[in-house]
Wavefront OBJ file of the C-alpha trace (Angstrom):
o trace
v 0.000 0.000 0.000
v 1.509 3.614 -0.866
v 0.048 6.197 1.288
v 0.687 9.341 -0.497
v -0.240 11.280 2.770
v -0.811 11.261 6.471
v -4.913 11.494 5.663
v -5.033 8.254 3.463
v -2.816 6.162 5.951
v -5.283 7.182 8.278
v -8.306 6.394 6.694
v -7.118 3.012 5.645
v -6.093 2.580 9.085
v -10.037 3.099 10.377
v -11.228 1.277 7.267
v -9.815 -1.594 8.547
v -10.673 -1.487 12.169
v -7.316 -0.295 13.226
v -7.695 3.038 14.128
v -10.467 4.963 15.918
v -11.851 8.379 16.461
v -12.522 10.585 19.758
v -14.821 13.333 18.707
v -15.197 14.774 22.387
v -13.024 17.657 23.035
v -9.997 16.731 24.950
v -7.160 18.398 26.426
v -3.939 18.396 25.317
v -2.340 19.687 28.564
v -2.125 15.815 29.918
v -5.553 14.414 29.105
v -4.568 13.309 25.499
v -1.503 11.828 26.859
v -3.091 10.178 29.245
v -5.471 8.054 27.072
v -2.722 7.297 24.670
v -0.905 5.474 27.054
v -4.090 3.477 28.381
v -4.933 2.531 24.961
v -1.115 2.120 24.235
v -1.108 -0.505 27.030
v -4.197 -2.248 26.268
v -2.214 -2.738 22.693
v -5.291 -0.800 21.599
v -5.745 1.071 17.742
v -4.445 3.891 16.445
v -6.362 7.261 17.790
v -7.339 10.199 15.972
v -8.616 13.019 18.433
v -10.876 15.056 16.819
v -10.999 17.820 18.818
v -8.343 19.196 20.552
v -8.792 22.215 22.948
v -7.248 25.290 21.612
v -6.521 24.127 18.224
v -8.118 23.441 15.092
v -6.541 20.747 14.027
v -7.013 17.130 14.654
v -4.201 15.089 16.239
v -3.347 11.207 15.806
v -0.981 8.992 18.288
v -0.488 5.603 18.424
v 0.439 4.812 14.349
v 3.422 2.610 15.300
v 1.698 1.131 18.542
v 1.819 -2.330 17.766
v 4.468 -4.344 15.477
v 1.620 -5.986 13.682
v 0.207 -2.721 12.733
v 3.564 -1.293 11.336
v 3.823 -4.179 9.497
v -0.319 -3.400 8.165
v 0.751 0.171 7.360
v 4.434 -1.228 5.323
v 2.566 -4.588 4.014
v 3.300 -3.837 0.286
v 7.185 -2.632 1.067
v 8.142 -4.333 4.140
v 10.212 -7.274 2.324
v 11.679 -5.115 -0.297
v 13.099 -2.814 1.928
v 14.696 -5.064 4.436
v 16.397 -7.288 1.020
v 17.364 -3.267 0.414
v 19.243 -2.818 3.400
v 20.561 -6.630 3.360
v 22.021 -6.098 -0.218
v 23.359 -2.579 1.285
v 25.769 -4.026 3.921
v 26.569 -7.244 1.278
v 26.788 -5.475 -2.273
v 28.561 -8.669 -3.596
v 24.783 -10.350 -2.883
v 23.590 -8.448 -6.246
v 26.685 -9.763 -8.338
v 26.322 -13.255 -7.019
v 22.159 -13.607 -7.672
v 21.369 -10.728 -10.077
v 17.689 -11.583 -10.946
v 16.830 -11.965 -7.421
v 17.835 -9.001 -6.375
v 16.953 -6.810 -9.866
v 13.492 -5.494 -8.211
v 15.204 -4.334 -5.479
v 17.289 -2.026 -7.740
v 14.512 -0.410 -9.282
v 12.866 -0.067 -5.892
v 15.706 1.993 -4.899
v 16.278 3.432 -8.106
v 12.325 4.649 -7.828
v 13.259 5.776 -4.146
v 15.125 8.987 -5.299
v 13.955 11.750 -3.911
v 11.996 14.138 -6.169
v 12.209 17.988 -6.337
v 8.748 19.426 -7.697
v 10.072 22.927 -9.032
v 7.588 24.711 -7.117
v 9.066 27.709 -5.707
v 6.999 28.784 -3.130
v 4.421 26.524 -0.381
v 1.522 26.595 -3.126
v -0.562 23.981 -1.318
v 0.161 25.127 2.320
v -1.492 27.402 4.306
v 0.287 29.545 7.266
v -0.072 30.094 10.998
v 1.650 30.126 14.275
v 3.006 28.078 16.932
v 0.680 28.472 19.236
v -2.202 27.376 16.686
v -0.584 24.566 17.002
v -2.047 21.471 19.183
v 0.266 22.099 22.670
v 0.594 18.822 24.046
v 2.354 17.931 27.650
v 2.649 14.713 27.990
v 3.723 14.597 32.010
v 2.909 16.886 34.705
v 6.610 18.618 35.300
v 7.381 18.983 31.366
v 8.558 22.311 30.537
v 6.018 23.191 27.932
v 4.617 21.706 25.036
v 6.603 19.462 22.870
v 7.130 18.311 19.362
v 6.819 14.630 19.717
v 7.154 13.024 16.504
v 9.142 15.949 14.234
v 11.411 14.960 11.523
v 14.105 17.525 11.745
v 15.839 18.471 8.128
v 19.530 20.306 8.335
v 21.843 20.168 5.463
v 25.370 19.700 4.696
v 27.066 23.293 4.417
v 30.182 21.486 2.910
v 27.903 20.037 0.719
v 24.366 20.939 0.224
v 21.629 19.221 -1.120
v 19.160 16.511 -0.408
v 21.356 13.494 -1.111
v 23.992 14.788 1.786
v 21.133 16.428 4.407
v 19.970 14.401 7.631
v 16.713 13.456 8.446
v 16.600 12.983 12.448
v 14.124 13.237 14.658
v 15.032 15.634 18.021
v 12.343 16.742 19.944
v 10.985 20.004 19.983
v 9.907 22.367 23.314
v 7.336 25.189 21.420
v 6.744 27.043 24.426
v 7.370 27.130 28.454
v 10.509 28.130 29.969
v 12.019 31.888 28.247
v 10.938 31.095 24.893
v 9.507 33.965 22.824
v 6.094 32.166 21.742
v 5.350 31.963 18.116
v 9.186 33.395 17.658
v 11.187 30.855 19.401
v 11.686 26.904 20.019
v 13.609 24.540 21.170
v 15.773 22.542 19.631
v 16.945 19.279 21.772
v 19.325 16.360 20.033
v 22.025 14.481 21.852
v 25.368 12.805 20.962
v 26.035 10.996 17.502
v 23.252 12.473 15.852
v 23.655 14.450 12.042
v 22.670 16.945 12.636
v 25.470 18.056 15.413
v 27.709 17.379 12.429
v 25.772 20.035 10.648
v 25.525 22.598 13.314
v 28.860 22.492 13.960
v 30.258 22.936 10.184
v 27.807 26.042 10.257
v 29.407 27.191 13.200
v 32.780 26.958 11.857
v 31.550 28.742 8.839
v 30.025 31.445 10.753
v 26.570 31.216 9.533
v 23.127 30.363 11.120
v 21.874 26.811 10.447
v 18.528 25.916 8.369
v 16.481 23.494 10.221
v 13.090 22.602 8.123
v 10.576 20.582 11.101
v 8.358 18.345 8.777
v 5.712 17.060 11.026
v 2.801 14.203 9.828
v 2.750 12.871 5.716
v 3.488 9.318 5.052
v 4.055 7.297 7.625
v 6.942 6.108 5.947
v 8.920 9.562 6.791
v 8.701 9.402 10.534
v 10.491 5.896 9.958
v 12.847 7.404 7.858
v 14.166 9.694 10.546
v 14.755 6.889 13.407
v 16.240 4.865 11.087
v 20.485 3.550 11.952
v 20.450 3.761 8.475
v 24.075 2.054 6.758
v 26.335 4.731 5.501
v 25.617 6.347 2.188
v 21.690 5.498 2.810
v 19.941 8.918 2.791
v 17.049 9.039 4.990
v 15.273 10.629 2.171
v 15.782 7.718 -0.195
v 14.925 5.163 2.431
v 11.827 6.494 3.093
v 10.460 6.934 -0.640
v 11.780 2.932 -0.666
v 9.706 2.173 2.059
v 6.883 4.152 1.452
v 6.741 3.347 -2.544
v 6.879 6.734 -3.171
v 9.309 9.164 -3.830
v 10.358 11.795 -1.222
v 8.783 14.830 -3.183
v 10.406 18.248 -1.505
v 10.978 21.819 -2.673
v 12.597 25.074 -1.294
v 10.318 28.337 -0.310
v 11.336 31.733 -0.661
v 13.638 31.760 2.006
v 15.672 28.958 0.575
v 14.289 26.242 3.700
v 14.020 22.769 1.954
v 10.097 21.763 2.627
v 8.618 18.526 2.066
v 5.785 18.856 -0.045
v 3.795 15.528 1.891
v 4.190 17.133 4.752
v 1.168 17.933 7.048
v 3.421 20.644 8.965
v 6.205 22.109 8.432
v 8.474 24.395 10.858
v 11.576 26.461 9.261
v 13.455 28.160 11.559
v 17.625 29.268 11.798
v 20.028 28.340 14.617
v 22.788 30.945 15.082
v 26.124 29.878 16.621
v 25.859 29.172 19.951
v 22.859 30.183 20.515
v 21.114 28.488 23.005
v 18.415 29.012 25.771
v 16.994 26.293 28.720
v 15.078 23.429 27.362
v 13.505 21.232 29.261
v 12.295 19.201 31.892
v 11.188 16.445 29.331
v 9.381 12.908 30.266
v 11.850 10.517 28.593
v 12.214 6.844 27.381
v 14.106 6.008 30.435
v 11.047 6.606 33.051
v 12.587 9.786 34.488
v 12.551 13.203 33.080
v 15.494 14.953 31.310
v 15.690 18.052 32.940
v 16.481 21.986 31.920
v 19.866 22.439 30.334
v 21.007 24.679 27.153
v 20.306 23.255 23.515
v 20.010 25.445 20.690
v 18.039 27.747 20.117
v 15.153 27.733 16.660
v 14.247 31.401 15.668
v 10.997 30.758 13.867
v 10.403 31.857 10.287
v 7.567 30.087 8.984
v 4.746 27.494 9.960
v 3.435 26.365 7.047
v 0.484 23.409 7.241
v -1.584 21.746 4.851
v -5.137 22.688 4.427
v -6.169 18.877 5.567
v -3.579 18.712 8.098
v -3.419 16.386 10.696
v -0.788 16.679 13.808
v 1.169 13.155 14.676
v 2.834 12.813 18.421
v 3.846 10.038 20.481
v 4.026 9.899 24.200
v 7.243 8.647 26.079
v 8.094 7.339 28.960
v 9.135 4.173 31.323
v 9.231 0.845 28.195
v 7.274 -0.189 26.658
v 5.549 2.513 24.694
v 5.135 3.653 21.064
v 8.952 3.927 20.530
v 9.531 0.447 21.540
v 7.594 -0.638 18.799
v 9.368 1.946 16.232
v 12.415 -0.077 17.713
v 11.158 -4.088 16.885
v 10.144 -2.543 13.186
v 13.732 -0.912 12.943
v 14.774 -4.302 14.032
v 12.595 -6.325 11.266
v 13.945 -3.943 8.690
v 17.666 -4.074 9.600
v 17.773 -7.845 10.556
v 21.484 -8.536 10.909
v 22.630 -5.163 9.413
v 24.714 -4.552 12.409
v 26.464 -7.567 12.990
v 27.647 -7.833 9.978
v 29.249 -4.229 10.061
v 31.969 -6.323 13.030
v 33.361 -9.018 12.464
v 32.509 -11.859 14.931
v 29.885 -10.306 15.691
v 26.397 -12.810 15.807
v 23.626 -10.761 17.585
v 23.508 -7.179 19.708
v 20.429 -6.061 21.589
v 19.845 -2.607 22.951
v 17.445 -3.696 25.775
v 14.371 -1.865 25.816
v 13.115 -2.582 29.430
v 16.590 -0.949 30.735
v 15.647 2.090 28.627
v 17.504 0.762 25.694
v 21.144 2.703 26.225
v 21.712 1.896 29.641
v 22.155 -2.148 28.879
v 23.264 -3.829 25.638
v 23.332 -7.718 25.104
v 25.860 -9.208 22.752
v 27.012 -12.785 21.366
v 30.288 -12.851 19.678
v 32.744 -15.328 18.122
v 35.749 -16.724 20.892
v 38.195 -18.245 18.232
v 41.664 -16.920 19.612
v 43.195 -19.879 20.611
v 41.448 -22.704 19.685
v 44.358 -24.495 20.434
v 44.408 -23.924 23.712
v 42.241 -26.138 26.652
v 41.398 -22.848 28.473
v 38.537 -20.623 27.318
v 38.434 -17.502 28.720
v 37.281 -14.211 26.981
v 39.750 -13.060 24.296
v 37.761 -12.445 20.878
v 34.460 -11.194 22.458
v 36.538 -8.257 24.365
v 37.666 -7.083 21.104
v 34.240 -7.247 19.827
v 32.902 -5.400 22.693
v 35.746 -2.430 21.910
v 33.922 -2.213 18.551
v 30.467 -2.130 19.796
v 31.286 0.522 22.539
v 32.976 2.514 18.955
v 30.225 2.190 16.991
v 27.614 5.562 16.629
v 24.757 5.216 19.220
v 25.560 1.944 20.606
v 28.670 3.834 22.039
v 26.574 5.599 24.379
v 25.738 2.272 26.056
v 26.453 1.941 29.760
v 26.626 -2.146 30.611
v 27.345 -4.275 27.759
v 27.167 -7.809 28.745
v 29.005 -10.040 25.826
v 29.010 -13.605 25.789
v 30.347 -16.584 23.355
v 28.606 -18.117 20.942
v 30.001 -21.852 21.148
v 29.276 -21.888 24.745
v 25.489 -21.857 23.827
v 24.896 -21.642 19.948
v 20.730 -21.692 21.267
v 21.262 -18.417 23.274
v 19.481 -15.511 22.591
v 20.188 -11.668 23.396
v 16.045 -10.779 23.338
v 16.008 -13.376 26.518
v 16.303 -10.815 29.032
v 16.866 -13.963 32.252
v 18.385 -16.461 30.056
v 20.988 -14.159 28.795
v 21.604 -12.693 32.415
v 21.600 -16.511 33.728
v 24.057 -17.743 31.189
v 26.692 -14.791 32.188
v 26.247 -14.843 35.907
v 26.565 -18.911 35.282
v 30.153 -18.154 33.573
v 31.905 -14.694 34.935
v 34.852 -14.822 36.807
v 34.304 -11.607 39.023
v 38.078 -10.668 39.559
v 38.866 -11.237 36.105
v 35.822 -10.103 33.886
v 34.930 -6.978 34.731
v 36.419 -4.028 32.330
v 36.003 -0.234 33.028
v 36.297 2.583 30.448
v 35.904 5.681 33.204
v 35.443 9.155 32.793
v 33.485 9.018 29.534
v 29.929 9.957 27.609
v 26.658 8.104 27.997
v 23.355 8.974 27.208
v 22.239 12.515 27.110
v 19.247 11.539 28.701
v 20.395 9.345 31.589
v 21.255 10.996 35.183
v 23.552 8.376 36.715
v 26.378 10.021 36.000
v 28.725 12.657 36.948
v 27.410 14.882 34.476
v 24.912 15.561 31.146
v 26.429 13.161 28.846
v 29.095 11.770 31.413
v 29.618 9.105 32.926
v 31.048 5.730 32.782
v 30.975 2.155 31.070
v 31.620 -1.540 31.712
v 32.024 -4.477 29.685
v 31.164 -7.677 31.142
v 32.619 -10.553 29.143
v 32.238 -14.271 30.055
v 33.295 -17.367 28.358
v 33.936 -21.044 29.132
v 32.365 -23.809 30.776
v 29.723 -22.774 33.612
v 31.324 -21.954 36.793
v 29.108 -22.499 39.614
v 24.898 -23.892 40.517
v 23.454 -20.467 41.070
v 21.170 -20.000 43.854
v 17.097 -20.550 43.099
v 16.292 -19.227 46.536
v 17.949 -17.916 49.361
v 19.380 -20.854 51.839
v 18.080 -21.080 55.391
v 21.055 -20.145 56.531
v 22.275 -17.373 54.597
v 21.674 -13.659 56.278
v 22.527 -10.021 56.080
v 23.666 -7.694 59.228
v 21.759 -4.792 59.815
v 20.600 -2.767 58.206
v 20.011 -5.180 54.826
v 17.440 -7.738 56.682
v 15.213 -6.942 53.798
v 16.561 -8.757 50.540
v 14.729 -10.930 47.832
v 15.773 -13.393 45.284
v 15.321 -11.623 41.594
v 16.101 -14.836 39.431
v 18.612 -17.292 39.846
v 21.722 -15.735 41.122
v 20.610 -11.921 41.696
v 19.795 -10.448 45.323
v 17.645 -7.399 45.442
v 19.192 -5.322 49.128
v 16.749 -2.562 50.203
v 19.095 -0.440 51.767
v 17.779 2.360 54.094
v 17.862 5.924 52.550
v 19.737 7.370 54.835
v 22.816 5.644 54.127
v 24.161 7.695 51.383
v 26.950 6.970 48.873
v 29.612 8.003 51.121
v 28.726 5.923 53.392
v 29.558 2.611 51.266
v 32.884 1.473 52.552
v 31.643 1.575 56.171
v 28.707 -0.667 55.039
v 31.458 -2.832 52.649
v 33.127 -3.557 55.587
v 30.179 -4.626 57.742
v 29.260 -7.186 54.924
v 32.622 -8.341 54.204
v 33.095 -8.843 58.022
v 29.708 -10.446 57.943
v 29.993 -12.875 54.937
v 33.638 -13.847 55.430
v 32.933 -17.399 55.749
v 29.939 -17.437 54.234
v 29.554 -19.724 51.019
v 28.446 -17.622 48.456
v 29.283 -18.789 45.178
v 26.050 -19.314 43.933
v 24.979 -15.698 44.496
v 27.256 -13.718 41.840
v 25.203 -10.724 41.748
v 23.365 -8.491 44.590
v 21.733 -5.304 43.927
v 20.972 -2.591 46.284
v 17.737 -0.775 45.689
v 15.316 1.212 47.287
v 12.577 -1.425 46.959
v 13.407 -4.935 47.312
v 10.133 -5.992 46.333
v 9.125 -3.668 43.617
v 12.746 -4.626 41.938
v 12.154 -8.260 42.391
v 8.228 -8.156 41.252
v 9.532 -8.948 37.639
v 12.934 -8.891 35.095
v 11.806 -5.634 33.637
v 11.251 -3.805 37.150
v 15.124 -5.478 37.784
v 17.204 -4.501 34.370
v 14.881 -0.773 34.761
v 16.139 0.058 38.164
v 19.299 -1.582 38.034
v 20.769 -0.102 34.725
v 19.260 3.304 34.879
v 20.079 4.334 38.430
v 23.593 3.000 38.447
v 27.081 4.473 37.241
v 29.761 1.850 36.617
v 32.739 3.461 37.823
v 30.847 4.684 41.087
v 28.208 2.311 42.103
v 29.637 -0.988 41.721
v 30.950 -2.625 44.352
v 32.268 -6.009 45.565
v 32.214 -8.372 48.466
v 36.613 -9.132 49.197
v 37.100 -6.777 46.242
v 40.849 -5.956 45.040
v 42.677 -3.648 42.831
v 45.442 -5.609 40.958
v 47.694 -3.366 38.337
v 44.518 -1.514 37.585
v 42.269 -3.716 37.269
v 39.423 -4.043 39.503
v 37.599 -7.545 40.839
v 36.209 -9.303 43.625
v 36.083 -12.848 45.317
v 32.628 -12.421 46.331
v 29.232 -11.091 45.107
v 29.063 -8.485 42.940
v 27.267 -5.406 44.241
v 25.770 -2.888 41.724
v 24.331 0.243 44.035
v 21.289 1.168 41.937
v 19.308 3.246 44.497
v 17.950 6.737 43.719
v 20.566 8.959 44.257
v 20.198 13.182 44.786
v 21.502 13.990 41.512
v 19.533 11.789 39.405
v 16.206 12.999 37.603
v 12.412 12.658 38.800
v 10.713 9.477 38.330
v 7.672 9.824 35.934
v 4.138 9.689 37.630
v 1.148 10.178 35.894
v -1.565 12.758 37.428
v -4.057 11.366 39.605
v -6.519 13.500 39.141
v -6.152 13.345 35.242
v -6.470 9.089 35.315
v -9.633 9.239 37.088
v -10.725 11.538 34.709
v -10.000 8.776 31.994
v -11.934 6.618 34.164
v -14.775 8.351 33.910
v -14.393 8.660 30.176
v -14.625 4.668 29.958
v -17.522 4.743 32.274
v -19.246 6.802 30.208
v -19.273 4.531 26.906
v -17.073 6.960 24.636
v -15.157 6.428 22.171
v -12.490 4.799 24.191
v -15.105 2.243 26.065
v -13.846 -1.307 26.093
v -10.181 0.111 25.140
v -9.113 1.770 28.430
l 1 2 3 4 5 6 7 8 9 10 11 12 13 14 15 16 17 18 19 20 21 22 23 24 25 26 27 28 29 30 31 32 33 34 35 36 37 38 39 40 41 42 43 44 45 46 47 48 49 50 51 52 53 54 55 56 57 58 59 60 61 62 63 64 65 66 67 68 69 70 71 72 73 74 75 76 77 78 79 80 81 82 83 84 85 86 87 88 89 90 91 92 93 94 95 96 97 98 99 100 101 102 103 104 105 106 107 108 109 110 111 112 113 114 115 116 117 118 119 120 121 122 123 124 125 126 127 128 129 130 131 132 133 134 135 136 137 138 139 140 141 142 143 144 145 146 147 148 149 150 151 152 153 154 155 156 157 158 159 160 161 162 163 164 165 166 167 168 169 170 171 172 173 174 175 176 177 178 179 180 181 182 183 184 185 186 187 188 189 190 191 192 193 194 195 196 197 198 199 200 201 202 203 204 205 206 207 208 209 210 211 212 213 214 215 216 217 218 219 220 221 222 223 224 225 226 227 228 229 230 231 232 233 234 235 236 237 238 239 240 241 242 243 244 245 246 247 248 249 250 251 252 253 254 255 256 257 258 259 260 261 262 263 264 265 266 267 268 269 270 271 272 273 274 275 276 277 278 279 280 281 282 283 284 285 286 287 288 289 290 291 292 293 294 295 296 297 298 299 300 301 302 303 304 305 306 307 308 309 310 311 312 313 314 315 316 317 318 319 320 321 322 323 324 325 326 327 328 329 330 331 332 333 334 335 336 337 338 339 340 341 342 343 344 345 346 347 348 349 350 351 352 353 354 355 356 357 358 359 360 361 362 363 364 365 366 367 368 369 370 371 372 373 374 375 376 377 378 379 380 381 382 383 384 385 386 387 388 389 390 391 392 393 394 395 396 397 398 399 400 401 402 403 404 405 406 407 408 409 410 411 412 413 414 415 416 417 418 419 420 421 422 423 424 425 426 427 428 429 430 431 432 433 434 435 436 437 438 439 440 441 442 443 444 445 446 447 448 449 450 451 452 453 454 455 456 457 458 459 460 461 462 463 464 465 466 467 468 469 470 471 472 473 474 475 476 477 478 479 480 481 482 483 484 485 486 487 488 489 490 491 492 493 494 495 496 497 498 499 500 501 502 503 504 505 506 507 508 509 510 511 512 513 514 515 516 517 518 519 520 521 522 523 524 525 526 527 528 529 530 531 532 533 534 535 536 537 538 539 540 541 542 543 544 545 546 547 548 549 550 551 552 553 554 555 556 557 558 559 560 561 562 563 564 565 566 567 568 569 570 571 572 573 574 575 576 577 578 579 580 581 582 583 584 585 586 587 588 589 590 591 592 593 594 595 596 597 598 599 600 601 602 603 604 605 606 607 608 609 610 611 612
């Protein structure tokens, strides 16, 4: 199916059961939010709000909500593209089976982006921010945000469509000191484009063009969270996907404008020009909060006469941009791997908040001469993976060997966790890369964007029986009485909150006097957390509170630990400190008052009866 707009996606969404509409007015200071994420949940239908207070335009959420409904919406392309990106990373794959691969050509060759000639927004009408649905999703957000913008700079070394980025970077259109209808905010983080772009504009001295493309085919939004291979344009890709070419032109002010587009925001960014964005509710369950990113001064809001505005709403995984990430991952397939060697599977886990924790099989072929495995080729591998674009910014990676379990899988959150914790030797495989960047967004570190990493490889034959239960005769001094078993292997600690971070090698010391004859082998792993039983409820609450409130370098710990020529390790448990600490950022809570409002929606039979 080729959607040649936002309108007839949506339409053959509701023609096919898949989407439906709220014609009550509803807020879009939290209410809208709010019933996206029930229906979200409830792995409900698309939603098209009819009426949204203070605005005359209709909004739709929820597009990408399930896989099986990104697969409805790309039913025609789906297979093409992902033999695309395949023959991409392996261009010998054309040479070696020519006919099979010849449709795939023309695809691509049919995927060029196409510029109309039109000099000036013919079909578009104009208005101003704040005519503009202003959505805030959680209850400390700064202002209203962009949610689902596809954010167009160009190369100023090399301009053009074939050499611009197509990213997606949320947007702040009011709140804090911006100027409204005059100025935004423009938010990206580290290895994105359009940073590239920015800062060869800087050097140049001149202001950056950002075009803000908002709604068409659904194909475009794709197209801009897309790890696309090198030398794939965005653009390209999504005319591929979509079956229909990327049709743009430039207005008067020389701002590149797609012409399927339901919005579109143009707007300069001067040299270091920046104001406060922020607070934001985030993909990791916690809100980013105020710091300087550039600063958009508005020149035009241009909008179709049918327009229709497309957000998402973030927050603790799963939600909408979990399943953008398992259709990323049907498209690309084994695209990664194959970019390092030895390399069999990587998974960015989505329950940690996706950067935080990355699972990884590798090859161990060193020395397969020798009658010792131990981790040699996978630590290697890991160097790579920590090298490569955004899965650089990952904070744990855990790595194991393929030919220790050729059945393993990196999507099995417990499995992969039990096979490591089965196989680590804890004064040997622990590996620290210290006073380095993480995620933008996550606040376990010493700083926005720093922080440390650790790589956790394990190879071999399994080690020890890890522990199913705690023994009878296993206990903690004061004050840990309160522990629980996670899975096999993993302690969950509540620790009291007043016991702060300083405070952790007078409570070392307690435990290691404690546990000193202890037999504790089978317990590898022990977490402190504020919430023993809340962590242990389930493996997402674990990997979420472990892997987002922690920072390697500073937080882990060890039972009989050691410092040998550098390199850290322990003889006993390992102890990961992933309580709340007082720099890190708010939890996300939704408004009380604002969910029983929902409730009463429901109750009422509307549109969203049986759904919420």
């Amino acid at each position: 199916m080729s959607y040649p707009s936002l309108q007839a996606c949506v339409a053959d969404l509701e023609k096919h059961g898949r989407l439906i509409r709220i014609k009550e007015e509803v807020d879009p200071y939290l209410q809208m939010a709010a019933i996206h994420l029930r229906v979200f949940e409830n792995e409900g239908p698309a939603i098209l709000f009819e009426n949204v207070k203070g605005s005359k335009f209709p909004a739709v959420s929820n597009l990408f909500g399930t896989l099986d409904r990104s697969k409805f919406i790309f039913r025609d392309t789906l297979d093409k593209i992902k033999t695309l990106v395949d023959l991409k990373s392996d261009p010998l794959k054309a040479i070696k089976h020519p006919f099979k691969y010849a449709n795939v050509g023309l695809t691509a060759l049919s995927a060029l982006p196409m510029k109309t000639g039109r000099g000036a927004p013919v079909n578009f009408a104009k208005c101003h921010i704040s005519d503009l649905p202003q959505i805030v999703n959680w209850p400390k957000d700064g202002g209203p945000f962009v949610t689902m913008p596809q954010v167009y700079t160009e190369d100023a070394d090399k301009p053009g469509i074939m050499n611009a980025n197509l990213g997606m970077y949320r947007i702040q259109m009011g709140g804090n000191d911006y100027i409204m209808n005059e100025e935004i905010g423009l938010h990206y983080q580290l290895h994105r484009g359009i940073g590239v772009h920015q800062a060869k504009a800087n050097a140049k001295g001149q202001p950056l063009k950002v075009s803000i493309f908002v709604g068409g085919p659904p194909s475009h939004p794709v197209a801009a969270v897309m790890p696309l291979p090198e030398g794939l344009s965005e653009m390209t890709f999504a005319g591929a996907l979509g079956n229909r070419r990327f049709r743009y032109f430039y207005d008067a002010e020389g701002f590149c404008i797609s012409a399927d587009a339901d919005f579109v925001i143009t707007g300069t960014v001067m040299p270091h020009d920046n104001k406060p964005e922020g607070p934001f509710g985030d993909h990791l369950g916690y809100y980013s909060l105020k710091h300087p990113f550039p600063l958009l001064k508005v020149h035009n809001v241009y909008h179709r006469k049918d327009a229709i505005w497309s957000f998402t709403v973030v927050g603790r995984p799963p939600q909408e941009d979990t399943s953008f990430g398992a259709l990323i991952h049907e498209i690309t397939g084994s695209a990664i791997p194959k970019e390092i060697p030895g390399l069999h599977a990587v998974n960015a886990v989505d329950a940690a908040g996706v950067h935080p924790l990355l699972f990884a099989i590798g090859s161990e072929r060193y020395t397969p001469y020798s009658n010792e495995r131990r981790p040699q080729e996978i630590l290697t591998i890991a160097n790579h993976i920590l090298g490569k674009g955004q899965l650089s910014l990952a904070k744990y990676l855990f790595i194991a060997a393929q030919e220790d379990d050729p059945a393993l899988s990196v999507n099995d959150i417990g499995g992969f966790l039990k096979h490591i914790l089965q196989r680590i030797d804890l004064t040997r495989d622990l590996h620290f890369y210290t006073n380095t960047t993480i995620d933008t967004l996550d606040y376990s570190g010493s700083g926005l964007n720093a922080g440390s990493k650790v790589a956790v490889a394990a190879a071999g034959e399994i080690k020890r029986e890890l522990w199913n239960e705690v023994p009878s005769s296993f206990t903690l001094p004061r004050p840990f009485e309160k522990y629980k078993m996670v899975m096999p292997g993993v302690l969950a600690v509540e620790v009291p909150k007043n016991i702060r971070s300083s405070d952790m090698p007078l409570m070392l010391e307690i435990l290691d006097e404690h546990l000193q004859d202890a037999e504790l082998d089978g317990l590898p792993l022990m977490v402190f957390c504020d919430d023993a039983g809340f962590t242990a409820q389930n493996i997402n609450n674990f990997v979420w509170v472990t892997f987002t409130r922690s920072n390697p370098s500073h937080d882990i710990y060890g039972i009989k630990s050691f410092t040998e020529h550098k390199h850290w390790g322990c003889n006993g448990p390992l102890i990961i400190d992933a309580r709340i600490k007082p720099h890190h950022a708010p939890v996300l809570e939704k408004d009380p008052e604002v969910e029983k409002l929902v409730d009463r929606m429901g109750e009422k039979g509307a549109a969203l009866y049986g759904i919420i």
